[in-house]
C-alpha positions in Angstrom: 60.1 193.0 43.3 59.0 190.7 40.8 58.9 192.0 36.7 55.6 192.7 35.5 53.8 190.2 33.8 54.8 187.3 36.6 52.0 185.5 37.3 51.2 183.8 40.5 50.3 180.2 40.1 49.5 179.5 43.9 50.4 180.9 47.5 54.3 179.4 47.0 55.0 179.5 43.4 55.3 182.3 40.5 55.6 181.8 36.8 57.4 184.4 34.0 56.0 183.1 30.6 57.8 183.0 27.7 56.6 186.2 26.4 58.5 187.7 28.8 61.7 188.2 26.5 62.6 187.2 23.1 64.2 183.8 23.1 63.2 182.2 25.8 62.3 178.4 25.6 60.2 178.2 28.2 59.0 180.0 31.0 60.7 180.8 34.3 59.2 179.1 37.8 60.1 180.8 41.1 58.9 178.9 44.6 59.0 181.7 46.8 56.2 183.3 49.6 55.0 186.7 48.8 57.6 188.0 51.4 60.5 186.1 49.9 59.9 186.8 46.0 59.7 190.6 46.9 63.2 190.2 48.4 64.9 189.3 45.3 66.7 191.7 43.8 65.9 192.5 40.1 68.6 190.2 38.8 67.5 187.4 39.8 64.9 187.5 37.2 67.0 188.9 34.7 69.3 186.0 35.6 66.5 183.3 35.5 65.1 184.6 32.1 68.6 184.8 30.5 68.6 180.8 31.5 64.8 180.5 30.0 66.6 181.0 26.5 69.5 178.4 26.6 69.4 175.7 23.8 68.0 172.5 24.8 66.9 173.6 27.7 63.2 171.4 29.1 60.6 171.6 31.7 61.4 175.2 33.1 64.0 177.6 34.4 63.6 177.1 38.1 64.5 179.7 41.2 64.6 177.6 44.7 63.2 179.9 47.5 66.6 180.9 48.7 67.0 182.2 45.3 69.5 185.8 45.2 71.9 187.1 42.3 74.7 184.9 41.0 77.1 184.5 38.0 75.1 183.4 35.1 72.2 181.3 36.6 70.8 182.9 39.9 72.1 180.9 42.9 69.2 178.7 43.8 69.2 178.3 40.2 68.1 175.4 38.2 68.0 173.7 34.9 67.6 170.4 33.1 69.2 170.0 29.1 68.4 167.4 27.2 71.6 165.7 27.0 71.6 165.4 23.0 70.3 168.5 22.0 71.3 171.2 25.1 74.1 172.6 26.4 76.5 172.5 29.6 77.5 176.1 31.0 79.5 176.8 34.2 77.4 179.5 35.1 74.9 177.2 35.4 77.4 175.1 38.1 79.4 177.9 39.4 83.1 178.6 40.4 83.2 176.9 44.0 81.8 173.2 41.9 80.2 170.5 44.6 80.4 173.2 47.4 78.1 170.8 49.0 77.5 170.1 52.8 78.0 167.1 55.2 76.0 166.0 58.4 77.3 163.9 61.1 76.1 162.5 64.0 77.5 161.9 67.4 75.8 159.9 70.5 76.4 162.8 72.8 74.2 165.1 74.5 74.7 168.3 74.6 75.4 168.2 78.6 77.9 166.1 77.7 79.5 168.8 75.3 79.2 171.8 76.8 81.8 171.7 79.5 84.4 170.7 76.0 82.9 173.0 74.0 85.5 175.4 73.9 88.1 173.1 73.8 86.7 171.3 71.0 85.7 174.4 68.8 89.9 175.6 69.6 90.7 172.0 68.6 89.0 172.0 65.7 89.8 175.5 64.2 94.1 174.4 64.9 93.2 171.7 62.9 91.4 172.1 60.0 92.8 175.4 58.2 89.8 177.9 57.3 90.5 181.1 55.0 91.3 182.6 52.0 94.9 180.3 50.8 94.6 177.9 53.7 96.8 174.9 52.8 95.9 171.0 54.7 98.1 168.5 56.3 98.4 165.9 53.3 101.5 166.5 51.7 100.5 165.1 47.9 102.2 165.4 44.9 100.3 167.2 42.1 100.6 163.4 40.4 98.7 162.0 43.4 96.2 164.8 43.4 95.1 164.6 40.0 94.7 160.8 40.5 92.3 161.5 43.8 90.3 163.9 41.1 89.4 160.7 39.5 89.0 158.6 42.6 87.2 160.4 44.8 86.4 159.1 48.3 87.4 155.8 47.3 91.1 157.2 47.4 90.2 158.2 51.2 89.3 154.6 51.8 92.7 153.1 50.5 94.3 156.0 52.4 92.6 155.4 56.1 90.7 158.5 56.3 87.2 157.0 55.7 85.0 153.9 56.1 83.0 152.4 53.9 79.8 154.0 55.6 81.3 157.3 54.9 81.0 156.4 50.9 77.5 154.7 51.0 76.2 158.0 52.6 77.5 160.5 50.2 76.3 161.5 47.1 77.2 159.2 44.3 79.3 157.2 46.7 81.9 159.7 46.6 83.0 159.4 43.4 81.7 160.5 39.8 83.0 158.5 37.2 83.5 160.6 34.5 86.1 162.7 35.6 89.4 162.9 33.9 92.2 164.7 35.1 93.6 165.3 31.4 91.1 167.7 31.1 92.3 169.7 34.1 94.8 172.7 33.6 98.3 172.7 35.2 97.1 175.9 37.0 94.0 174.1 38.3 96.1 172.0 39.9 98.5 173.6 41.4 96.2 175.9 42.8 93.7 172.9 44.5 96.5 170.4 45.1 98.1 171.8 49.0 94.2 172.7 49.7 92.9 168.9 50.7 91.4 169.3 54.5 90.3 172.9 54.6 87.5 175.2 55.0 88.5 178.2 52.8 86.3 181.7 53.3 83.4 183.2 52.5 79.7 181.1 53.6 82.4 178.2 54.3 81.4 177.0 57.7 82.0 174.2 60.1 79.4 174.3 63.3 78.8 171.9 66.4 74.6 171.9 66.4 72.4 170.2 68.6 68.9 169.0 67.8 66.4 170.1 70.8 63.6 167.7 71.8 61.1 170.7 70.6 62.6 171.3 66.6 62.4 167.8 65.6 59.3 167.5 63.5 59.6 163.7 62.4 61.0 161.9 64.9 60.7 158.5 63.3 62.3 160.3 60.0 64.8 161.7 62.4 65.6 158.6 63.9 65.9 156.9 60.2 68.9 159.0 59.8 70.6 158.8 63.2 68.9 161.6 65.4 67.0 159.5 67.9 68.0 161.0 71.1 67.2 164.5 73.3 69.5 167.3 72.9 72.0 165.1 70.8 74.8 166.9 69.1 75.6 167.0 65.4 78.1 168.3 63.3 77.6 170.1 60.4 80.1 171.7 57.5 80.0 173.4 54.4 83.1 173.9 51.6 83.5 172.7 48.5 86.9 172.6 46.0 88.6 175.8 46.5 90.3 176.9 44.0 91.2 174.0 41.9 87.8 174.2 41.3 87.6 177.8 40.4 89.9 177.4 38.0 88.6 175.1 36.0 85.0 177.2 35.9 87.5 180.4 34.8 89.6 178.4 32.0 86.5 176.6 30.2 84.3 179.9 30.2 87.2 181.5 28.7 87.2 178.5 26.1 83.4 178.7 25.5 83.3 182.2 25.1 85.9 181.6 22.1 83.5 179.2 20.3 79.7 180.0 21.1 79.2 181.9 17.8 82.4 181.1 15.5 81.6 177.3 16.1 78.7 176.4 16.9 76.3 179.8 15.5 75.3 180.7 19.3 74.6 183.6 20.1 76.5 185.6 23.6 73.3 187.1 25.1 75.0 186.9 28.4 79.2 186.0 28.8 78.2 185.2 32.3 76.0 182.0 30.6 78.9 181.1 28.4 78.2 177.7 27.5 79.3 174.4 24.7 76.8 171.8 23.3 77.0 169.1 25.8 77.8 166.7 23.5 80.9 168.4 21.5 84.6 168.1 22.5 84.7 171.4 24.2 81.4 170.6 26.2 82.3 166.6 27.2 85.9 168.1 28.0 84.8 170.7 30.6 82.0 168.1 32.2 85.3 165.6 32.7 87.3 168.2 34.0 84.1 169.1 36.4 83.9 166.2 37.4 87.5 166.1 39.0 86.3 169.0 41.2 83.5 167.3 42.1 85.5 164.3 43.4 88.2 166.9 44.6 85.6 168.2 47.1 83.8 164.9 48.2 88.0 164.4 49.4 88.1 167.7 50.8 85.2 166.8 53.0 85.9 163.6 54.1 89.2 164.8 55.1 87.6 167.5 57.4 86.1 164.6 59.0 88.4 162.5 59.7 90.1 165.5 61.4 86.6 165.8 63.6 87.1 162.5 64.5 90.6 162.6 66.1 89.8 166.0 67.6 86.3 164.2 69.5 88.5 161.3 70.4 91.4 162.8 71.8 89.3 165.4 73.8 86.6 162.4 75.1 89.5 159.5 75.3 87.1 156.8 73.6 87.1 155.7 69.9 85.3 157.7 67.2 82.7 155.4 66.8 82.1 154.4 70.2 81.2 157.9 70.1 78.5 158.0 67.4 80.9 160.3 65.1 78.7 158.3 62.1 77.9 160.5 58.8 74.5 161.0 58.1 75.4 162.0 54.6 77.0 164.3 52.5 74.9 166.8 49.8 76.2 168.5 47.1 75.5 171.6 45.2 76.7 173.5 42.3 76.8 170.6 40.2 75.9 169.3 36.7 74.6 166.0 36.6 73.3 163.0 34.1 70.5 161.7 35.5 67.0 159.8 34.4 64.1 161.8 34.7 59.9 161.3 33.4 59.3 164.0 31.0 56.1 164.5 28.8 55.5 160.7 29.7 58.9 159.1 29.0 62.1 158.4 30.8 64.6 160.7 29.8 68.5 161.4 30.4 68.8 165.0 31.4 71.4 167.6 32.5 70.7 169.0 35.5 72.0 172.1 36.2 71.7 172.9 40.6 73.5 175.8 41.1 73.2 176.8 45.0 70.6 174.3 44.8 70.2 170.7 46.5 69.5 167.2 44.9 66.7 165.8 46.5 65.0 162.7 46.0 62.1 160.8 47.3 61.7 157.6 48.9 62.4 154.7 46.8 64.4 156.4 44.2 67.6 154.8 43.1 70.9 157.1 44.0 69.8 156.9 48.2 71.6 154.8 50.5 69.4 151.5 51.0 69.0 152.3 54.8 67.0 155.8 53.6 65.8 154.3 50.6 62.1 154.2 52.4 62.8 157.5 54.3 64.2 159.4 51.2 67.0 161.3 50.3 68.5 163.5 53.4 68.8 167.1 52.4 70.8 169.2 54.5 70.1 173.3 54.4 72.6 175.8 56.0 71.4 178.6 57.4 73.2 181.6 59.0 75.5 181.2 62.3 72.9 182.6 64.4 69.9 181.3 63.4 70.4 177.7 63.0 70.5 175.0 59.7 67.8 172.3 58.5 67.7 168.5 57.9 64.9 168.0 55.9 64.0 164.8 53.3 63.0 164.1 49.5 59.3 163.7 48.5 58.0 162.6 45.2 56.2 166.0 45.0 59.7 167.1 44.0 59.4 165.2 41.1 58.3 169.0 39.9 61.7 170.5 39.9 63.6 167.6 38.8 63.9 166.7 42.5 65.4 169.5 43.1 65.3 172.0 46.6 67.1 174.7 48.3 70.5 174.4 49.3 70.7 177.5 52.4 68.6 180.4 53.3 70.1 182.7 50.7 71.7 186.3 51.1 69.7 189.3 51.3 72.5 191.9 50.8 76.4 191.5 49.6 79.7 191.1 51.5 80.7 194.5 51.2 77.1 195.8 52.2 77.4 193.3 55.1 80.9 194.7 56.2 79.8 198.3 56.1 76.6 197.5 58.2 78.1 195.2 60.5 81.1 194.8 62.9 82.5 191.4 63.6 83.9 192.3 67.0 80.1 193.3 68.1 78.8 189.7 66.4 81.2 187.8 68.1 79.8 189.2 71.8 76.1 188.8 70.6 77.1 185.2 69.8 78.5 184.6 73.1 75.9 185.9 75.0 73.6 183.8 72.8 76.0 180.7 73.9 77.2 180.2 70.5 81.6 180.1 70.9 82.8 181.1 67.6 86.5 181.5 65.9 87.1 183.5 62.9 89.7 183.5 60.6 89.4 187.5 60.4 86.6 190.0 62.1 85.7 191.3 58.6 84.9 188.2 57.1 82.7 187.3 60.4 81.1 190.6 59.7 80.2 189.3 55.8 78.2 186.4 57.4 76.1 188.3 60.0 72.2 186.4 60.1 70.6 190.0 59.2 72.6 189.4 55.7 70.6 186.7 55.1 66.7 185.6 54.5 64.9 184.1 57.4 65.7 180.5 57.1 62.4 178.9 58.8 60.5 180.5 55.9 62.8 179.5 53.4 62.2 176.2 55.0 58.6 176.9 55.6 57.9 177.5 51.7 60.0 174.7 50.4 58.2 172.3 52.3 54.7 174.1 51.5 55.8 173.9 47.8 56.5 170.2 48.1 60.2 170.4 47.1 61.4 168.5 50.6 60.0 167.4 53.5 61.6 169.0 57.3 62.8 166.6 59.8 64.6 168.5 62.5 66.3 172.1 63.3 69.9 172.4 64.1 70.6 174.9 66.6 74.3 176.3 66.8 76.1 176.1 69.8 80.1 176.4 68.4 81.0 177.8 65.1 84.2 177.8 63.0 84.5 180.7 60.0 86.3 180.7 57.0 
């Protein structure tokens, strides 16, 4: 239930003024429906309002509609600094940094699939570890992992586990280039380096989807990115940079936390919101070191698919591309990024803090692929395992958020809520009676991820598209599920 004092600005969009609580720098905006803003929990205020009061902080503190309680900023969270004056904070990015998500298309039907499906979903989960500690295939040395921290997918290319399509369809190519691994603990390291190529637990997903004739909604925007045929099967994962990026979240809050006040006269309203000036050693080192993790997970990804790809070759006997396995691109969130926004009518560098939330501009915008530059930005938008996941597209009405839009459909009760309610043995037989073949790592953690645990993802869908933040092209049903 919203606080009092939340005003309603229209039918998709609330607003907690400054008033609201001493300190704040500007008021709070939430884009939710009625039903979806009185499913927040109260924290999710408390969290957004804590952001409100951040120095240097412009525009607004932002909650996407998929907005629920997180460390620090509520996930779905977002917030823009102004790069000379604000400040970075890794609540504001979270511990799993770039856990983003990557689309791919195939040219196969779904007849065509479903008498491998099995095969391919058993294939798959041998292949690509999922779970808490999972290790990958690459054997690297910690020397070679810190250098692929700087590299990004462009060390994938050099190493045969990519094409150059693969990097013009992902986020900043692949690669952010200011990361340096000299700002990365030994600890970080050796707890990300064995983990190249996996899943890990929790949300962490990879499902085989197929996009019915009746949920595509654009079909010439559909088509733009590679879906341009009836029941056509896609793949779809989620992960992000395990714990070498958790580690670097835990080491340089613990760092902040040490100089907010002694250094730099900041008050500790909240430890969760630790944060550095952007600008000062401590706040340029932990954006470097962020960085790495960012670049770790665009690896960690396009390693994942160029596992997919064996697995759909050896079990079809034909090439991967002669069977469509083509990326239709690869989204991050949790991330904090430079970028060039308008503000109060000039072009400004920003900050922008998306955490659980998804980059997503509009058509024409530099930072797209040219063959979407007309189409806009794809923006991809998990939802739960039985409910199905969204490909949707960047409008310039998002222009209001700092192009900024939901990255899932958002939990509506915790794990261990989830795993008292719910059995995984029962979810796994309504799932299969449903068609959908899943494997699990573990029953509990199949439990934690039931749908009911989570908001209804066509409204989430419905409002962010109502509130002009993207634009939906097309509904991905699941048909074979593998679980972290």
């Amino acid at each position: 239930m919203a606080p009092a004092g939340c005003i309603q600005i229209n039918e998709n969009l609330w607003e907690i003024p400054r008033s609201y609580k001493q300190g704040m720098q500007v008021p709070v905006r939430i884009y939710a429906s009625k039903r979806l803003l009185d499913s927040m929990d109260a924290s999710v205020f408390e969290q957004a309002t804590n952001v409100a009061t951040l120095p240097g902080i412009v525009g607004y503190s932002y909650c996407m509609p998929d907005g629920h309680s997180g460390y620090g900023f509520p996930i779905g969270g977002t917030a823009a600094f102004d790069t000379e004056t604000g400040v970075i904070s890794p609540g504001g990015i979270g511990f799993d940094i770039n856990c983003g998500m990557r689309l791919v298309a195939t040219s196969l039907s779904w007849e065509e699939v479903q008498p491998q499906l099995r095969q391919l979903v058993d294939r798959l989960f041998l292949r690509i570890p999922a779970g808490v500690g999972g290790k990958g295939f690459l054997k690297l040395s910690q020397n070679e992992f810190r250098t692929l921290s700087e590299t990004g997918m462009k060390w994938c290319l050099k190493k045969g586990y990519a094409v150059q399509e693969d990097l013009n369809r992902t986020e900043e190519n692949g690669c952010i280039k200011e990361a340096d691994a000299s700002k990365v603990s030994e600890k970080a390291v050796e707890r990300g380096y064995k983990q190249i190529g996996t899943l890990g637990s929790g949300n962490h997903y990879l499902e085989i989807q197929v996009a019915r004739p009746e949920n595509v909604f654009d079909r010439k925007l559909a088509a733009a990115y590679g879906i341009d045929r009836p029941n056509q099967v896609v793949l779809m994962f989620h992960c992000g940079s395990r714990g070498f990026g958790h580690q670097i979240a835990t080491d340089y809050l613990q760092g902040f936390l040490r100089v907010m006040q002694p250094k730099y006269g900041m008050p500790v309203r909240d430890r969760e919101l630790a944060c550095a000036p952007f600008q000062s050693e401590e706040g340029q080192d932990y954006f470097k070191a962020m960085n790495c993790a960012i670049n770790m997970s665009f690896v960690n990804r396009q390693v994942i698919l160029h596992r997919i790809r064996e697995v759909f070759s050896e079990v079809f006997g034909k090439d991967p591309m002669e069977l469509g396995l083509h990326q239709i691109y690869d989204v991050t969130h949790n991330t904090a990024k430079v970028e060039r926004h308008p503000y109060e009518g000039k072009q400004r560098h920003l900050l922008v803090h998306r955490k659980g939330a998804t980059r997503a501009f509009a058509p024409g915008m530099r930072g797209i692929p040219k063959e979407y530059r007309e189409a806009g930005q794809p923006v991809i938008i998990g939802g739960s395992m039985e409910t199905g996941s969204y490909l949707l597209a960047g409008v310039q009405s998002g222009q209001q958020s700092f192009f900024t839009t939901a990255h899932g459909s958002g939990r509506t009760m915790g794990r261990r809520q989830a795993k008292k309610q719910f059995r995984g043995q029962d979810l796994e037989k309504r799932l299969q009676d449903r068609g959908i073949y899943i494997r699990s790592v573990s029953y509990a953690g199949l439990a934690e991820e039931a749908g009911a645990a989570y908001k209804d993802i066509d409204e989430v869908v419905r409002t962010t598209a109502a509130a002009g933040l993207s634009r939906p092209v097309v509904k991905l049903v699941p048909v074979g599920n593998i679980k972290g």
